[in-house]
ZAMARGU-4260 file (C-alpha; in steps of 0.2 Angstrom, whole numbers, plus 5000, padded with zeros to 4 digits):
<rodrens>
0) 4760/4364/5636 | 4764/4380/5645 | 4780/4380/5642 | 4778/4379/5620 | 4767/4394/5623
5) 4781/4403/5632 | 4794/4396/5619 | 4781/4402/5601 | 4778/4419/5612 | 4795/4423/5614
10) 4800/4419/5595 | 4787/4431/5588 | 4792/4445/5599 | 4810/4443/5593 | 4804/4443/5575
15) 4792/4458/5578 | 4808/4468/5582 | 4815/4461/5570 | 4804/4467/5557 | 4804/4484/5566
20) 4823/4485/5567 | 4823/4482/5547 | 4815/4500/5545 | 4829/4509/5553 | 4842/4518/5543
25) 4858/4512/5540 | 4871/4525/5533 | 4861/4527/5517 | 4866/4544/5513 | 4886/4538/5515
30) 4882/4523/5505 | 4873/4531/5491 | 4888/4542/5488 | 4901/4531/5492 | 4908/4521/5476
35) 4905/4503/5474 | 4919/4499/5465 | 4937/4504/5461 | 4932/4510/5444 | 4929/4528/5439
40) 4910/4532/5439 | 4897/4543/5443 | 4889/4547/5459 | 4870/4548/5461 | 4874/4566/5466
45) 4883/4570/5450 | 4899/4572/5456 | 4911/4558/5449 | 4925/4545/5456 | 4940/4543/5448
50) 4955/4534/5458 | 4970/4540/5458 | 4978/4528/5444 | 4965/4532/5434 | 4970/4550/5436
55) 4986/4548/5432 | 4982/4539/5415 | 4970/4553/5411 | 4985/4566/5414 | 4971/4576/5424
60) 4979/4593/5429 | 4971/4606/5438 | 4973/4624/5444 | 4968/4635/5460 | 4954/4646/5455
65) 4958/4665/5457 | 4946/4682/5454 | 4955/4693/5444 | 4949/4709/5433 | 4953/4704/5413
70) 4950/4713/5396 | 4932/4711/5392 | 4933/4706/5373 | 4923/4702/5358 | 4919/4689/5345
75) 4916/4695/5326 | 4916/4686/5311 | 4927/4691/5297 | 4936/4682/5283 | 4953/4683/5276
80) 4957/4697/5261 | 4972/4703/5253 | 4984/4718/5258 | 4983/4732/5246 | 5001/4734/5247
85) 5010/4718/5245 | 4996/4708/5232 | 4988/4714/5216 | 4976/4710/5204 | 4979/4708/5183
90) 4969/4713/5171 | 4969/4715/5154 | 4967/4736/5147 | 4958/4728/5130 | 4946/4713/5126
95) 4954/4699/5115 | 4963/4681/5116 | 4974/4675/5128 | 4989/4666/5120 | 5000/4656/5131
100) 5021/4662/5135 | 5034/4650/5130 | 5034/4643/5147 | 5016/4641/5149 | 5003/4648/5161
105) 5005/4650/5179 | 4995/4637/5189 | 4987/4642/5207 | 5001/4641/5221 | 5014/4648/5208
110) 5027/4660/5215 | 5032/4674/5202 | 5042/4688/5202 | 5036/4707/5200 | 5038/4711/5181
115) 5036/4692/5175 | 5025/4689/5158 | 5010/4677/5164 | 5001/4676/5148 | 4998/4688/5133
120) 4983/4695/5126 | 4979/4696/5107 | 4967/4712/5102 | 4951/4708/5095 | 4951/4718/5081
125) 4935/4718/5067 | 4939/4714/5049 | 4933/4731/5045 | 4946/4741/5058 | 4959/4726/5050
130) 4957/4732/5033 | 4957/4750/5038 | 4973/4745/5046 | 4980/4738/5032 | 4979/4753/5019
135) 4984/4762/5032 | 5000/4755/5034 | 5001/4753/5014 | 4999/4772/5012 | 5012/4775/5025
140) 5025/4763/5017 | 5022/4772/4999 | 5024/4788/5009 | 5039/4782/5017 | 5048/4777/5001
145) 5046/4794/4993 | 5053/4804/5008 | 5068/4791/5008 | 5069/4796/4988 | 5068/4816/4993
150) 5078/4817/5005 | 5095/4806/4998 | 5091/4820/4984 | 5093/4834/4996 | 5109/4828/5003
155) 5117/4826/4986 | 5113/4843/4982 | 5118/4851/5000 | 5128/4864/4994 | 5117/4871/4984
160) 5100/4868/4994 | 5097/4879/5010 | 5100/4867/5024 | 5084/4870/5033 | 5075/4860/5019
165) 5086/4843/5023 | 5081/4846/5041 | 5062/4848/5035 | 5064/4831/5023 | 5074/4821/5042
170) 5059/4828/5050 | 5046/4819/5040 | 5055/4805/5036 | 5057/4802/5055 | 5040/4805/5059
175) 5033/4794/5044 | 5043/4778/5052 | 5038/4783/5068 | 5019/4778/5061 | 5023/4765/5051
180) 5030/4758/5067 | 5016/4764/5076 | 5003/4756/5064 | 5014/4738/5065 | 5014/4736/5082
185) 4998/4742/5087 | 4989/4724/5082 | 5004/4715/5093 | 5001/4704/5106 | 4998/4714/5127
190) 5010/4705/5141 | 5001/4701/5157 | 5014/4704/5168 | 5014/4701/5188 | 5012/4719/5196
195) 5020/4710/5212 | 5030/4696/5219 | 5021/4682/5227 | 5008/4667/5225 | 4997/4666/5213
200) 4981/4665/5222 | 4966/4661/5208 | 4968/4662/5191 | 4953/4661/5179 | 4962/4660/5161
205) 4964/4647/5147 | 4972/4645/5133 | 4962/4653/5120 | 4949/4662/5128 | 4940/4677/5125
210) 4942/4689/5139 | 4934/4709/5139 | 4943/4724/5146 | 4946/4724/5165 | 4941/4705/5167
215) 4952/4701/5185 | 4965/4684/5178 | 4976/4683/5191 | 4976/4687/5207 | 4993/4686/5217
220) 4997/4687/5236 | 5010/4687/5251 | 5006/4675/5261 | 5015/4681/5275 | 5006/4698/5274
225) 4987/4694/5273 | 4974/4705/5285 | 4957/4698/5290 | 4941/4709/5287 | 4928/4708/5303
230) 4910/4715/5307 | 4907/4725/5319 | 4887/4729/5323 | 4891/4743/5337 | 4899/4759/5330
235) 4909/4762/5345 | 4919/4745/5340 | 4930/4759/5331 | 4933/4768/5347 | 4934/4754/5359
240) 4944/4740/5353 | 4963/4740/5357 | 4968/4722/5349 | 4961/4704/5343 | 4965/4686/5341
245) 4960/4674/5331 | 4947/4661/5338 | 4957/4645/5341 | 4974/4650/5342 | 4983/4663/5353
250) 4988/4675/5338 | 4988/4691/5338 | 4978/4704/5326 | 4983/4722/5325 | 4971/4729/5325
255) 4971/4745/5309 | 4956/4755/5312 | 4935/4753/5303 | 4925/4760/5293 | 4916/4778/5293
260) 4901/4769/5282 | 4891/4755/5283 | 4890/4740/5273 | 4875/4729/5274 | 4870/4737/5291
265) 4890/4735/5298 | 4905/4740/5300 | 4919/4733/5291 | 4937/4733/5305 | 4953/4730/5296
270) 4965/4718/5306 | 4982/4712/5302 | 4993/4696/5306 | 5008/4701/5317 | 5015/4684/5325
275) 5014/4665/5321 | 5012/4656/5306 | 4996/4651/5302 | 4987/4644/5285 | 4977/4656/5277
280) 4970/4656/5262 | 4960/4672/5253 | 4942/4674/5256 | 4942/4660/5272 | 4931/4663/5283
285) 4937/4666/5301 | 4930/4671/5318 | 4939/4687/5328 | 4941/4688/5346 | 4942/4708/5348
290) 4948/4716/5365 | 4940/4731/5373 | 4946/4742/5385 | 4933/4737/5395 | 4938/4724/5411
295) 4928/4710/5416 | 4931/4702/5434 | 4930/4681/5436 | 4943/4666/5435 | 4954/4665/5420
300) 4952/4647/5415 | 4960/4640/5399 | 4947/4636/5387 | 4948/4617/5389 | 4943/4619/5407
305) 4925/4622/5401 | 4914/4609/5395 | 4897/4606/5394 | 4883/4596/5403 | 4865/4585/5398
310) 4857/4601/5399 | 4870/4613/5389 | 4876/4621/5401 | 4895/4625/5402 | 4900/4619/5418
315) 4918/4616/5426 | 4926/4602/5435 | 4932/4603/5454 | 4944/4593/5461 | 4933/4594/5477
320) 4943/4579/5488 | 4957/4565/5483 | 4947/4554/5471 | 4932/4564/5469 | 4925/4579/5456
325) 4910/4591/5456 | 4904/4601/5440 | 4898/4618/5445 | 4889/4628/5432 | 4898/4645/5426
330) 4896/4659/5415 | 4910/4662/5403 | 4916/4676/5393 | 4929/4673/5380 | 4945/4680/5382
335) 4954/4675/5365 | 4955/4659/5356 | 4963/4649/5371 | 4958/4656/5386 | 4940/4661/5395
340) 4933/4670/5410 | 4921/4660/5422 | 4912/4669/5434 | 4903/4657/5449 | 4917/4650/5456
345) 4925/4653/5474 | 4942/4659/5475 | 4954/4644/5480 | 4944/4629/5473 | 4953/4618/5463
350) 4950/4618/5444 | 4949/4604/5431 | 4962/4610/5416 | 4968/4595/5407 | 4956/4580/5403
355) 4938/4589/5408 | 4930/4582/5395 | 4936/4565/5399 | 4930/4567/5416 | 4911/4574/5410
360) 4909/4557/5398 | 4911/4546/5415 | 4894/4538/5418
</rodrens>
């Protein structure tokens, strides 16, 4: 009897301490960082776990992070326009028809020559100025036949006729054709010809149609001498900017100087392309990335290095130990096209470059 009270006494204590052992903490901070798997994934802490092979695959690269002072720059919107010098514009000096050359019209993307007829234009002329026209040129033609007459007269009677009267009867006789001439080719067709060698950019003509004096037809350009026209809000833009690139791409942008007046509350800069091919086309819309001479201190990162979080911020990656990253929030000022400045960082970490975004969409 005593002794199975002993024996039920004994077992409850050892489950009391049991139970009590159970509350203790077992490494929960280590376990609740500590991947559960071999699989990348994210930590309950936000940093992420990506083993090595996974790495590899992900062609992860990174860089050491160091403070330097960089050009503080810019970002204006402009859009492409033509350079004065190299592209032109045709128009027509009298309203009337467009009739077609024996080779056609030239289509958009055509290249033509300087000098090259692209289209002629008949005058539009009334029937009233027609007719007017017409006895005009009748009376000249009667007129014209009786100085022939007078003057084959004169010169069969030269010896006897002082010679300044056959000069006088050249005289008129030349000056007569010179109208007659004058009143026949007046009505003749205009030739629209190209002012410059290059593309043909727009063209808004048709066979047949009915244009007016100083309508724009053709426009023509050099595609590999186009400039890009930005927006500048602050007036010391003029003094302060020494070069640009376009957003995007590492090009660079000589920059030609702005405007002494404002247009629509801002100042137009005048940019032009000096390296690298790129596809522009007239009147596309582009974004500039002006320099100052202004110097802004932080970590140069390529752009690709910054990517953004769940709450919009931009953020970076570090590789913090052998199969583990942390984001850290930055601030980043744009640099040019490719490359950014991130201030927040400590000198020496090791950055994400290649793959961050791959990285931020681990869950």
């Amino acid at each position: 009897m005593y002794r199975k009270i002993l024996i039920t006494g004994l077992m409850v204590l050892s489950l009391g301490q049991a139970w009590a052992h159970g509350d203790e903490d077992h490494g929960a901070t280590q376990a609740a960082i500590a991947p559960s798997t071999d699989k990348p994934q994210r930590l309950p802490d936000g940093r992420v776990f990506v083993p090595k092979e996974t790495q590899h695959r992900l062609v992860i690269r990174t860089i050491l992070a160091e403070e330097k002072s960089v050009q503080r720059t810019e970002e204006l919107n402009g859009h492409v326009v033509m350079d004065p010098g190299t592209g032109g514009r045709v128009q027509s000096m009298q309203a009337g028809r467009i009739e077609v050359t024996p080779k056609g019209l030239p289509v958009v993307g055509s290249w033509v020559q300087k000098g090259d007829v692209l289209a002629y234009v008949q005058p539009a002329i009334g029937s009233m100025e027609r007719t007017n026209s017409r006895a005009e040129q009748g009376d000249i033609k009667a007129k014209l036949v009786l100085a022939e007459k007078q003057l084959a007269r004169l010169k069969e009677l030269s010896g006897t006729v002082p010679q300044k009267d056959i000069d006088a009867g050249e005289t008129e006789l030349a000056v007569l054709r010179g109208r007659s001439h004058a009143l026949a080719t007046g009505n003749s067709p205009e030739a629209l010809r190209a002012p410059v060698s290059g593309v043909i950019a727009s063209s808004s003509v048709i066979n047949g149609q009915v244009i007016e004096a100083r309508d724009v037809l053709f426009e023509i350009i050099d595609p590999h001498h186009m400039m890009i026209e930005a927006l500048a809000f602050d007036p010391r833009s003029i003094h302060t900017l020494t070069g640009a690139t376009l957003a995007g791409s590492t090009t660079e942008l000589d920059y030609l100087g702005g405007a002494a007046s404002l247009r629509d509350g801002a100042i137009p800069l005048l940019f032009r392309l000096t390296g690298g091919e790129i596809p522009l086309v007239l009147g596309q819309p582009v974004k500039v990335i002006a320099k100052k001479r202004e110097t802004v201190k932080g970590t140069p990162l390529p752009a690709s290095a910054v990517v953004k979080n769940s709450a919009n911020e931009n953020i970076v990656w570090v590789h913090e130990r052998a199969e583990i990253f942390r984001p850290v929030a930055v601030q980043v000022t744009a640099i040019d096209g490719a490359n950014m400045v991130a201030q927040g960082l400590t000198p020496g970490q090791r950055i994400v470059t290649s793959s961050a975004t791959l990285i931020n969409q681990i869950r």
